[in-house]
Phi, psi and omega in degrees: 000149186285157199274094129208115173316140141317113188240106195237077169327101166229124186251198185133163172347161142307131126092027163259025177091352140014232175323293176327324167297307178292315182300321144320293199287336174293336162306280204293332202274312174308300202303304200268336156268346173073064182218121192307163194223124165230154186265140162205185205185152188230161337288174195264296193222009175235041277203311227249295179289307169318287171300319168267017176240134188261325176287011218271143171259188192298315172332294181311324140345273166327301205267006160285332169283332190281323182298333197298288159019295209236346149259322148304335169262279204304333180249000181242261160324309209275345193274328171306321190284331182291320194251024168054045070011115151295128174238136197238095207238130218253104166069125172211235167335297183325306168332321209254319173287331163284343167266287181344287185288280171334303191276288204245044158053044206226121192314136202297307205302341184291320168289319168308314179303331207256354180272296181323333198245009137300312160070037177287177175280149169265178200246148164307282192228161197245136181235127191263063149350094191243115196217103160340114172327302161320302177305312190268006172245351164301285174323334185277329210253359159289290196290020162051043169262068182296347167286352209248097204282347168268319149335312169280338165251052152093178130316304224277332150285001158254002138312296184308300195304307203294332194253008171260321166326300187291304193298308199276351168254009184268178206291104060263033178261147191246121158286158184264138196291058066318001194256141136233144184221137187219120186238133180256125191262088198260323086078250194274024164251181188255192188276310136346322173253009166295284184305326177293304155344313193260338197260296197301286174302317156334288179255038210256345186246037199238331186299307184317295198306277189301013197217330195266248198267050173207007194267010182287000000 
């Protein structure tokens, strides 16, 4: 396999399984390219201040999410992408357009832009864990994490999100011709059959990545 690493994104909801999923895939995926694989999550180093301020308005939010952001690509991502690393990242661009826009009404295109003119790297492939709104608010409200402030607002924002997803990942979403997006319809599946689910697409594309289009 060519010395460049897999830059793989999975976003979805509070409380789809997110992290459980990255750890699993961060195992498996080292274990089968034999290429170190590091997990990472956003937010990153402003995490405390973002989540834990309830009064933040939206605005402040956003551009609070990109610095965050724009130090995670600078100190995280782009040195993985450089050494050639698999990096396995819990939210990332998408995210900030399903709360921001989707969640807390912030006109989409102003956020689209503002993303663009950022210039973050985009991910090989991106896996969307599509998880009932109902479901995935069960689970949030089992860990009892009220400091935690899109947590704390409920069902009724993780509707608004489940539902930004589904519309900006349905067949009129443009992938950048590098890209994959592989959305897993997890709702009735367990965390086991979740990962398999993820692993079976995954790697029906790893030949494709390291041998194909992506070997420029």
């Amino acid at each position: 396999m060519k010395n460049k690493g897999l830059f793989i994104v999975i976003e979805g909801v509070d409380g789809s399984g997110k992290s459980t999923q990255a750890e699993k895939l961060a195992k498996w995926l080292e274990n089968k390219t034999g290429v170190k694989t590091i997990r990472t999550a956003e937010p990153f180093i402003l995490r405390e201040l973002i989540l834990g301020r309830k009064d933040l308005c939206a605005l402040s939010e956003l551009l609070l999410f990109l610095a965050d952001r724009a130090e995670h690509v600078n100190k995280i991502i782009m040195p993985a992408i450089k050494s050639g690393n698999n990096i396995i990242c819990e939210r990332y661009n998408d995210s900030t357009l399903a709360y921001q826009s989707g969640g807390h009404e912030i006109e989409f295109s102003h956020v689209k832009n503002l993303i663009t003119v950022c210039k973050f790297p985009e991910p090989d492939i991106k896996i969307f864990l599509d998880l009932p709104p109902e479901i995935a608010f069960e689970r949030v409200k089992a860990r009892n994490n009220l400091n935690d402030k899109f947590e704390a607002e409920g069902l009724a924002l993780i509707k608004k999100v489940s539902d930004f997803y589904r519309n900006y990942y349905s067949t009129s979403y443009l992938l950048p011709p590098t890209s994959y997006l592989l959305t897993i319809d997890c709702g009735n599946l367990d965390e086991e059959q979740t990962f398999k689910a993820i692993i079976s697409n995954i790697n029906s594309l790893l030949e494709e990545f390291f041998n194909g289009r992506h070997s420029s």
